[in-house]
C-alpha positions as CSV (number, residue, x, y, z in Angstrom):
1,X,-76.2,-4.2,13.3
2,X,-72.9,-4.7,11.3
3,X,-71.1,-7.9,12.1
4,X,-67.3,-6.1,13.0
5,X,-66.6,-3.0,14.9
6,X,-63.7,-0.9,14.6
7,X,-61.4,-0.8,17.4
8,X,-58.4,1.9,17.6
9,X,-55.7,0.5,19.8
10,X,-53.6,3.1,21.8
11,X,-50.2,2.2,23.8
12,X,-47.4,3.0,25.0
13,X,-45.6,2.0,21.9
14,X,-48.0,3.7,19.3
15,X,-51.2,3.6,17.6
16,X,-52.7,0.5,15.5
17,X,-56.3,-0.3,14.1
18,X,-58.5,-3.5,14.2
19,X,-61.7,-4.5,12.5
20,X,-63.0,-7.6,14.1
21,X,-66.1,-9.5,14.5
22,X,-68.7,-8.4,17.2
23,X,-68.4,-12.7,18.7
24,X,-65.5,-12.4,19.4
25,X,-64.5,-13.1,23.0
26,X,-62.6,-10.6,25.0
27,X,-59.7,-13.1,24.9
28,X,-60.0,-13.7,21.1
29,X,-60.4,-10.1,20.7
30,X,-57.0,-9.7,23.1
31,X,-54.7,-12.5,20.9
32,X,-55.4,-9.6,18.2
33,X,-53.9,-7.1,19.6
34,X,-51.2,-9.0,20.5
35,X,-50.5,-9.6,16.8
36,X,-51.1,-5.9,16.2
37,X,-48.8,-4.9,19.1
38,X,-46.9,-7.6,20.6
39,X,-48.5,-6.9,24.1
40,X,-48.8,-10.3,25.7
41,X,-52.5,-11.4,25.9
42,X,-52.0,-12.6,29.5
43,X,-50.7,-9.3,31.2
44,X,-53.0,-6.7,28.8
45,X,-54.9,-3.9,30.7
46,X,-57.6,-2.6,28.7
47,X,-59.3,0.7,29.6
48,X,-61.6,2.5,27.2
49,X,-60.3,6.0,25.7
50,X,-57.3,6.8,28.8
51,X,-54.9,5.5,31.0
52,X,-56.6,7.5,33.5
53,X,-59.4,5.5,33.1
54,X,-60.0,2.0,35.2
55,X,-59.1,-1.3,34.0
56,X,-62.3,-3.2,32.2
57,X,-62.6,-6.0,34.5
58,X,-65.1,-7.5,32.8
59,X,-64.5,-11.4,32.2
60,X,-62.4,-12.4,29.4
61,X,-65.6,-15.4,27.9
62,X,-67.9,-12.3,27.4
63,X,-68.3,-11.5,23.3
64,X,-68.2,-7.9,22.3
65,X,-71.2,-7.7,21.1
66,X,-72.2,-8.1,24.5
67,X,-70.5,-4.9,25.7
68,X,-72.4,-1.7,24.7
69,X,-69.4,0.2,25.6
70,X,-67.8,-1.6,22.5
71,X,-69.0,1.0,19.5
72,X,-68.0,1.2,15.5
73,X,-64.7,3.5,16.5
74,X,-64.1,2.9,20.5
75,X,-60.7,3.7,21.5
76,X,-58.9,1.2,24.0
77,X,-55.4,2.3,25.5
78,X,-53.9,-1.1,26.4
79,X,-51.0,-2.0,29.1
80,X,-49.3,-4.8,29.7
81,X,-45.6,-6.7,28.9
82,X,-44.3,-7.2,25.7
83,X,-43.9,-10.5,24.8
84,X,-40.3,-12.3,24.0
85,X,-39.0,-12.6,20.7
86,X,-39.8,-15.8,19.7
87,X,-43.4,-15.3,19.9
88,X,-43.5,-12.4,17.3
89,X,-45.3,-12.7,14.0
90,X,-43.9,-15.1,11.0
91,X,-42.0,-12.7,8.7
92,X,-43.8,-14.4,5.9
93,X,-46.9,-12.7,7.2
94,X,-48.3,-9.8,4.7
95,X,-47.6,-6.5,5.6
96,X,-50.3,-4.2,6.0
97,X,-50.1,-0.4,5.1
98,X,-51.4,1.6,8.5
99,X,-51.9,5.4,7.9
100,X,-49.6,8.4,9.9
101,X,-50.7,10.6,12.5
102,X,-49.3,13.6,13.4
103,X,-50.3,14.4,17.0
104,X,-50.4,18.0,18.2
105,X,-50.4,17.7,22.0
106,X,-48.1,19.7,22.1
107,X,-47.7,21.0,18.6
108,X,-43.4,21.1,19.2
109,X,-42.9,17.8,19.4
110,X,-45.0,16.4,16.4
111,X,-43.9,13.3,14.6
112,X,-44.6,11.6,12.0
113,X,-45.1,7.7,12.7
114,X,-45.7,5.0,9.6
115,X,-46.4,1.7,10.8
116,X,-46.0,-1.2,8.2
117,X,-46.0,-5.0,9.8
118,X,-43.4,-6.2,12.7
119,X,-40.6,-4.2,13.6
120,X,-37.2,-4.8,15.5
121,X,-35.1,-2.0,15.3
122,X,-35.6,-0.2,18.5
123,X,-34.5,3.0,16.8
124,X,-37.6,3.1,14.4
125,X,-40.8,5.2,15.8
126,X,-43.5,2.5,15.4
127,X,-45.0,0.5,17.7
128,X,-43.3,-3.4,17.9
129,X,-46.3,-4.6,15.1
130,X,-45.3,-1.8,12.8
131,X,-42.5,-2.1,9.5
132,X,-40.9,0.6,8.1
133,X,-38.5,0.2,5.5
134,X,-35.4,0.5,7.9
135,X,-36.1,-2.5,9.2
136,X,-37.2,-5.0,6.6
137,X,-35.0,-8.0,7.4
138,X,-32.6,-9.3,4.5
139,X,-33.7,-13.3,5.7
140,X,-37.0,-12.2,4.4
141,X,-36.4,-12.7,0.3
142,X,-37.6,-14.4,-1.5
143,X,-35.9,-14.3,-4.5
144,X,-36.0,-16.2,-8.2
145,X,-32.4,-14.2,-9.1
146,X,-29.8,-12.9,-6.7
147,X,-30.4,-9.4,-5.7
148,X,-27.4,-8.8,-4.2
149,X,-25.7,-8.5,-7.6
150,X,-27.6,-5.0,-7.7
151,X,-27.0,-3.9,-4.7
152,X,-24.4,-1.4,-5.8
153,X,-27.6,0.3,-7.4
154,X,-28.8,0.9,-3.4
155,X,-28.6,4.5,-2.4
156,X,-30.0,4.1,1.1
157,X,-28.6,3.0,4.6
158,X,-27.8,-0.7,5.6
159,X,-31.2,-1.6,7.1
160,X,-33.1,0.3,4.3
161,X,-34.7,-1.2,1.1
162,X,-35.1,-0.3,-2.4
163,X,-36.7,-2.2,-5.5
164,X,-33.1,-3.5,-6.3
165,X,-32.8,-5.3,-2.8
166,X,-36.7,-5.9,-1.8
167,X,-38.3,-9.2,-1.3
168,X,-41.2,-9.9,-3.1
169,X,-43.2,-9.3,0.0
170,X,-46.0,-7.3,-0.9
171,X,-49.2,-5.6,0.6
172,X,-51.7,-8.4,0.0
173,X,-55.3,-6.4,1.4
174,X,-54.6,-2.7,-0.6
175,X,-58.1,-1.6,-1.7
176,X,-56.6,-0.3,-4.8
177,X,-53.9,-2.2,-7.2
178,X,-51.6,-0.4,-9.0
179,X,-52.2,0.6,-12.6
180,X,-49.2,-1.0,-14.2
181,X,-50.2,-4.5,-12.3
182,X,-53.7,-3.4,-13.5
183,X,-52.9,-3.6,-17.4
184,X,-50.3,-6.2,-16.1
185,X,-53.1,-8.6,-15.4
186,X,-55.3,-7.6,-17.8
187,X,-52.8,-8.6,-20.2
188,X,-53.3,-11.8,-18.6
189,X,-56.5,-12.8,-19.4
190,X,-55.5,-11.9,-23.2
191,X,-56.7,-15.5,-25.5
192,X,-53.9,-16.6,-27.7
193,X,-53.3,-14.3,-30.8
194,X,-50.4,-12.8,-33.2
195,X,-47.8,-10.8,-31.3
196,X,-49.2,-7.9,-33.4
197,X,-52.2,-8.2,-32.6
198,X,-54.4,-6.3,-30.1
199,X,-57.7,-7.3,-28.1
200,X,-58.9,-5.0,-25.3
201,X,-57.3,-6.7,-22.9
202,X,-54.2,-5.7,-24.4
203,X,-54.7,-2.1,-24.8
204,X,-54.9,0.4,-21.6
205,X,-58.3,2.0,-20.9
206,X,-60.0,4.4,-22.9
207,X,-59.1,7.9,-22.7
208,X,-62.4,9.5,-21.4
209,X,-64.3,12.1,-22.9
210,X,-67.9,13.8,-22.6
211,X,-67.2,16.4,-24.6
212,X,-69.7,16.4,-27.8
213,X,-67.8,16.2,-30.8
214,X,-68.2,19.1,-32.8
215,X,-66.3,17.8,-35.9
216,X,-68.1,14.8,-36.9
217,X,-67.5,14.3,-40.9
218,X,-70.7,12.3,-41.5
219,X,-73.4,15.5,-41.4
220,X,-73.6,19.3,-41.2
221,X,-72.0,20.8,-38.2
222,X,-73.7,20.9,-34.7
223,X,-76.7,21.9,-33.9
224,X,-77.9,21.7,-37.6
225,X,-77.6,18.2,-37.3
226,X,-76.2,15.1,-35.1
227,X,-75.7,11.6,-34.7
228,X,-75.0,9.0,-32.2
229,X,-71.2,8.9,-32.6
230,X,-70.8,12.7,-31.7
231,X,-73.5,12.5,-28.5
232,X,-71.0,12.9,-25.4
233,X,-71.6,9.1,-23.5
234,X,-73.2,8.8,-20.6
235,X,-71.7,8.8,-17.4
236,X,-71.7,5.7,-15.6
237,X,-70.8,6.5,-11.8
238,X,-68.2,4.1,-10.3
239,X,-65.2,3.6,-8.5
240,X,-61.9,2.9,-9.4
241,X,-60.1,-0.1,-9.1
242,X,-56.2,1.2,-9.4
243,X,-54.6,3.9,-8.7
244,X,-51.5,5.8,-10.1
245,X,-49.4,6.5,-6.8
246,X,-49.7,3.6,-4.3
247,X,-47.7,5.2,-1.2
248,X,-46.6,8.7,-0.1
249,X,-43.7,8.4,1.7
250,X,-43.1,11.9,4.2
251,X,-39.6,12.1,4.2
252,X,-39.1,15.6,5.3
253,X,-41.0,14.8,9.0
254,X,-39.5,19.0,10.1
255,X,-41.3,20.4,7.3
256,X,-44.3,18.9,7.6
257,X,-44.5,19.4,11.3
258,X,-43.4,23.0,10.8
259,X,-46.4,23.5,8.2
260,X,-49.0,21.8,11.3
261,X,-47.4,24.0,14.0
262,X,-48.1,27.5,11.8
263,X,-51.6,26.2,11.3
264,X,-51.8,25.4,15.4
265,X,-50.3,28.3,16.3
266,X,-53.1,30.3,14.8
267,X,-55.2,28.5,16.6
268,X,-56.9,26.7,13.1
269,X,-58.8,29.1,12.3
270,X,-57.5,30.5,9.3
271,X,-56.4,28.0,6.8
272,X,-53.3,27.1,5.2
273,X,-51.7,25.5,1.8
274,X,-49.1,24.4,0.1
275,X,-47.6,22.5,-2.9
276,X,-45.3,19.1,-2.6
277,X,-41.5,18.1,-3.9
278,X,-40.3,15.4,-4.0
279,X,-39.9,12.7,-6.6
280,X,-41.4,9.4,-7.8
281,X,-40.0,5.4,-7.1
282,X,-40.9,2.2,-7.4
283,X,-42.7,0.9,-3.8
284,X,-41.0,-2.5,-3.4
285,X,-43.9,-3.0,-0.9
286,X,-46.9,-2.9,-4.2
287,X,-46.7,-4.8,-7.3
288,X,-45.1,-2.6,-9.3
289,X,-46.1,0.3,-7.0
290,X,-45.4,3.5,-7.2
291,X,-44.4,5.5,-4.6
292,X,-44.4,9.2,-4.0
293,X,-41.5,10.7,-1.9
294,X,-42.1,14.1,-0.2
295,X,-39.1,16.0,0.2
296,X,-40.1,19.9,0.5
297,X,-43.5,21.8,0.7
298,X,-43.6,25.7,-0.9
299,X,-46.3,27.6,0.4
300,X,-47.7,30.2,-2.2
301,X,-49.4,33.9,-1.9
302,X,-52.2,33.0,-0.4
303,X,-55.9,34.4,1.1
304,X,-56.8,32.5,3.8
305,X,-59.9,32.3,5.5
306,X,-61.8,30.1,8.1
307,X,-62.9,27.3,5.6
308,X,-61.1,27.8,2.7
309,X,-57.6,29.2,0.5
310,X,-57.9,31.5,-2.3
311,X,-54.5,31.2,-3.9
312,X,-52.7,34.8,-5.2
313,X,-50.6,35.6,-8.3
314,X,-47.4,34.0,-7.8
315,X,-44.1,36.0,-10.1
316,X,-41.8,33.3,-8.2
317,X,-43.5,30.3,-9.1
318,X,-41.4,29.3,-12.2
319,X,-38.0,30.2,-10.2
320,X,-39.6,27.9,-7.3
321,X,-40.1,25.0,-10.4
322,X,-36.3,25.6,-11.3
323,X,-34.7,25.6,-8.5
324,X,-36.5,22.4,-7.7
325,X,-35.8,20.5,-10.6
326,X,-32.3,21.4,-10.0
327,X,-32.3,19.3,-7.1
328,X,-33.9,16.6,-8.5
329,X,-37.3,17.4,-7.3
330,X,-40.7,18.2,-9.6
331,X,-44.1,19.2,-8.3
332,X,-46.1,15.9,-7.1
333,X,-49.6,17.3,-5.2
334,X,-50.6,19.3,-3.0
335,X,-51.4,19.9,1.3
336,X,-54.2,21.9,3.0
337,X,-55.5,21.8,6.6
338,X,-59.2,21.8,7.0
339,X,-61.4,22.0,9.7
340,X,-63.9,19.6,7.8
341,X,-64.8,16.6,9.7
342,X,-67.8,15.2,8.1
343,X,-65.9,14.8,4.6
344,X,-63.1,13.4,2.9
345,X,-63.2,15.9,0.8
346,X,-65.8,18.7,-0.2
347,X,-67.2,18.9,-3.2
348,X,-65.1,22.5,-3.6
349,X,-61.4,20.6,-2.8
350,X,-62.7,17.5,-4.9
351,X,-62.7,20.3,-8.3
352,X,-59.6,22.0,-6.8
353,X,-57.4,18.6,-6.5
354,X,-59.3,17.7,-10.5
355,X,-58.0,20.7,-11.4
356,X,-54.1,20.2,-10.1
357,X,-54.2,16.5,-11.3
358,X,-55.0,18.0,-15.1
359,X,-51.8,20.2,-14.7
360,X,-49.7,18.0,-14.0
361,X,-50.4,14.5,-16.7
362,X,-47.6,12.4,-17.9
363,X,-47.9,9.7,-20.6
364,X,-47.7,6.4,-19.4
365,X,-45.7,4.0,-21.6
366,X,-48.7,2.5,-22.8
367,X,-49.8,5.1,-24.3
368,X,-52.3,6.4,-21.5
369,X,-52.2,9.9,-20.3
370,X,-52.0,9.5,-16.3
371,X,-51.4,12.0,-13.6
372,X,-49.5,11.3,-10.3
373,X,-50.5,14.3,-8.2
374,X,-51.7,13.7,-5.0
375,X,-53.5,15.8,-2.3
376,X,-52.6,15.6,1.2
377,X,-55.2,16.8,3.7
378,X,-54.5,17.7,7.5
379,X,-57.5,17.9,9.8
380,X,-58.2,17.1,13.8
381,X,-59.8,14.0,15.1
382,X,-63.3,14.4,15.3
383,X,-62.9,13.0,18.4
384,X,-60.0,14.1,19.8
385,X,-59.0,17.6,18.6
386,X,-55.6,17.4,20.0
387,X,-54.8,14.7,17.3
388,X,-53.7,16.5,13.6
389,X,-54.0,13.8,11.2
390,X,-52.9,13.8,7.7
391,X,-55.0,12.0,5.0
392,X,-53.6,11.4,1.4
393,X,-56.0,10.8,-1.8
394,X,-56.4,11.3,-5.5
395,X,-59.1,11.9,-7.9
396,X,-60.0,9.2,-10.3
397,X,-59.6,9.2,-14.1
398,X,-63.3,9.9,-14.1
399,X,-63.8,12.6,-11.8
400,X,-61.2,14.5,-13.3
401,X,-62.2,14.1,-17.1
402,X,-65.2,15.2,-15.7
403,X,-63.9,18.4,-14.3
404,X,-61.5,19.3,-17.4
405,X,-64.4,18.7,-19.6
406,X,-66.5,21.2,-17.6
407,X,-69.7,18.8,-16.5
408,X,-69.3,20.1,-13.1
409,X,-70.2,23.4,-11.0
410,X,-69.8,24.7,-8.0
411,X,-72.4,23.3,-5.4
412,X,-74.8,24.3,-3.1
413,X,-74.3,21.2,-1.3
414,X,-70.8,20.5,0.6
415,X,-70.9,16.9,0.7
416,X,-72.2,16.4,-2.6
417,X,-70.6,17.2,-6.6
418,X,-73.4,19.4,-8.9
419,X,-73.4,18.5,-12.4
420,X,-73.7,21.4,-14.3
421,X,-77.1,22.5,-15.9
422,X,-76.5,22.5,-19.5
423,X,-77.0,26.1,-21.5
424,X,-79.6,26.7,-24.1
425,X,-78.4,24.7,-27.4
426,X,-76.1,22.6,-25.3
427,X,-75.6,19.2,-25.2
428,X,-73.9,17.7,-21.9
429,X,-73.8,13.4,-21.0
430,X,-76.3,11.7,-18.5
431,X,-75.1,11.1,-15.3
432,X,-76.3,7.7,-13.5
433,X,-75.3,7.3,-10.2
434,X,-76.6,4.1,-8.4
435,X,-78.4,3.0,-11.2
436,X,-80.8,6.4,-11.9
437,X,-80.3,9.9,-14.0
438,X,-78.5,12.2,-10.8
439,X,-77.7,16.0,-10.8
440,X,-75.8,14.9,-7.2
441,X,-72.6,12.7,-6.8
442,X,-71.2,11.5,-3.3
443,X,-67.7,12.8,-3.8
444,X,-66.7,9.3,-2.1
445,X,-67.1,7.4,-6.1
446,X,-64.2,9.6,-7.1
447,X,-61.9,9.5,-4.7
448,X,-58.9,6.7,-4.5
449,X,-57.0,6.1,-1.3
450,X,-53.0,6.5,-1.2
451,X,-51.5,4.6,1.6
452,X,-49.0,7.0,3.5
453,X,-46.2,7.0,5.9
454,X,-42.9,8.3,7.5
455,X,-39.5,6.9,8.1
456,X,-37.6,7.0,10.7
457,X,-34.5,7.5,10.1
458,X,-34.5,10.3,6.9
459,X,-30.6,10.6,7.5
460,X,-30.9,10.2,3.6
461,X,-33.2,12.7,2.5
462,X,-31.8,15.1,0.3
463,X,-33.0,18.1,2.2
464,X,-30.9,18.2,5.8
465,X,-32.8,21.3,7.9
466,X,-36.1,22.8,7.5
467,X,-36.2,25.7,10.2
468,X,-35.2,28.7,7.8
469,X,-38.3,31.3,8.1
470,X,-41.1,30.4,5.5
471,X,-42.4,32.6,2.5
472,X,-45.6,34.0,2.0
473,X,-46.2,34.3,5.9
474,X,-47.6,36.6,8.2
475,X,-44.4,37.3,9.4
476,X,-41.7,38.5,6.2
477,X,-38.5,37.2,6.0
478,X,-35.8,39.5,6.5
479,X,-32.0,39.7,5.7
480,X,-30.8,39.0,8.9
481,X,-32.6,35.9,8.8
482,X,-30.0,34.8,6.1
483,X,-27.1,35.5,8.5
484,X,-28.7,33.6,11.0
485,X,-29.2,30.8,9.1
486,X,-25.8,30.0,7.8
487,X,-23.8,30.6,11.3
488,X,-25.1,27.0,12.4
């Protein structure tokens, strides 16, 4: 049996999640939760999945592990008192990045609620353990230079923050670091040489490629004759350790909850799409993160169907791209609901986001071709079907080189990515996954987790109402629609 159990915390004041150790004590397991939500230990009600449900009043000495009612995923709604300000958390404490959830009971009043560490403006919507960026305190740097000398650089409100006014304060437990503070301390473990001289812990990674070099200079052209330096490399399976976007920030809260309510609405059965604005900015919250700011989604022509989206010719795409970049704005990834529950992604979305990152590659100032588009996935609880929660992930390097460079195919298998069956007189790399030859990958070794959230206050966002029809809908937009729109 695993050592720690997850528990998901509900109260009055929010959600929050807890991995703990199966020995701990009911009381131990209690003083955590009043970290997570500044419930006081002493007056907590616990009762397992509702508030309907009756109080546990089983002895606070008992361990967990002792409780059989205490599964890998239990939900506990808590009650009790907060506790007074002097016993909150130590602002020195690291934040922690918790995911948003969107809940759709009842799909009108969906919200958006980021939680990031302890919170005390009473106007933001996360529970009293939870930190947004509206309510980072200014006693909280810790600075080398004076920061307020840039402050004239801010462009948010006075209880927001921005890389010219953050603390240091980072996110110390992210499971991926970003890639500049990757080469950053790579760099670091460089042994003295010349300043114009390079080692590889100088230099960015290496571009990948498995294609087979079909211009190799030392012998007649393939398939007369070959060598080792034109053989595609083998694939060596593994994860990544950084990632190019550390946060997605949903800004516009109306246009994502108008995109969940359409989906609802239709009861979930046909599925829906759409592409992201917004913009890229440094995450204060990362070293040197990068954060991705959602502003607008456009939803395409589009086919949908029960478990997937075939997208349509689009003749207003480019004007879309215009108009966007007009306001600032460029394409940055992508959202589709899903009624897939037993997969992060399937190997099918896993090639479609590949495909979307390769569109969409910047050069890094290294040198290194990156892309920063992310996909956004919204899907019920498989538990709890009223809850619509959104997910936000990217590919790796790897699993999109290996997409572009056409080693993949479409698979018989949902939960698993099919390399491709080479054709007569072709040569494609070996794939070892786990340490053996595969013709299956878990989709899970090329996907990267991108922390997400929503402010509360998006007084600043740069698009102020949401509620004009949308495109591409079942129902059309019409010219009175216009009218309508600008009378309020």
């Amino acid at each position: 049996m695993n050592d720690e159990v997850i528990i998901r915390i509900k109260s009055a004041h929010g959600m929050n999640r807890l991995t703990v150790s199966r020995n701990l004590t009911l009381a131990e397991l209690k003083g955590k939760i009043q970290e997570a939500t500044n419930l006081n230990a002493s007056t907590q009600r616990l009762k397992l999945g509702s508030p309907a449900t009756p109080a546990l009043t089983v002895p606070d000495s008992r361990k967990i592990r002792e409780l059989r009612e205490f599964v890998d995923g239990v939900e506990l709604f808590v009650e009790g008192e907060m506790v007074r300000a002097h016993a909150s958390a130590s602002p020195e404490k690291k934040i922690k990045a918790e995911p948003v959830t969107i809940s759709g009971k009842p799909a009108k009043e969906s919200a958006l609620n980021g939680t990031f560490g302890k919170a005390e403006q009473t106007r933001c919507n996360h529970a009293p353990g939870g930190k947004c960026l509206n309510c980072m305190k200014p006693e909280e740097k810790k600075e080398e230079t004076p920061k307020g000398e840039r402050t004239w650089l801010c462009q948010h409100g006075p209880n927001g923050k921005c890389i010219h006014c953050a603390s240091d304060q980072t996110v110390a437990d992210a499971k991926h670091v970003s890639f500049d503070q990757f080469l950053l301390e790579k760099r670091g473990k460089c042994k003295e040489h010349p300043p114009d001289a390079r080692c590889n812990n100088c230099l960015p990674p290496s571009m990948i490629s498995y294609k087979m070099n079909l211009n190799c200079k030392n012998h007649a052209p393939f398939p007369a004759a070959m060598c080792n330096k034109c053989m595609p490399p083998s694939v060596i399976v593994k994860r990544q350790e950084y990632r190019h976007v550390d946060y997605a920030e949903f800004t516009n809260q109306a246009e994502i909850a108008n995109f969940v309510q359409n989906w609802l609405a239709g009861g979930k059965i046909l599925q829906r799409m759409g592409f992201l604005y917004g913009y890229y900015a440094e995450d204060p919250n990362y070293k040197n993160g990068v954060r991705a700011i959602i502003e607008a989604i456009y939803e395409p022509p589009q086919k949908s169907e029960v478990s997937s989206v075939e997208l349509l010719p689009d003749p207003f795409q480019n004007q879309v791209d215009v108009l966007a970049q007009h306001l600032g704005f460029e394409r940055i990834g992508w959202i589709f609901t899903t009624l897939d529950q037993d997969t992060v992604l399937s190997s099918h979305d896993l090639r479609q986001a590949a495909r979307f990152q390769e569109e969409h590659i910047s050069v890094h100032p290294s040198g290194y071709k990156v892309s920063k588009f992310i996909t956004v996935t919204i899907r019920t609880r498989k538990d709890d079907t009223g809850d619509v929660v959104p997910d936000v992930y990217m590919l790796s390097d790897q699993g999109q080189a290996l997409e572009r460079d056409n080693i993949l195919e479409d698979s018989d298998k949902r939960k698993m990515v099919k390399i491709r069956t080479p054709r007569e007189g072709e040569i494609l790399p070996t794939v070892i996954a786990q340490g053996k030859s595969s013709t299956y990958v878990e989709p899970e070794f090329f996907i990267v987790n991108v922390a997400h959230g929503a402010p509360k206050n998006n007084n600043y966002a740069t698009i102020k109402h949401s509620d004009f029809p949308v495109e591409n809908r079942k129902d059309p937009q019409r010219p009175s629609d216009v009218k309508t729109y600008l009378t309020k």
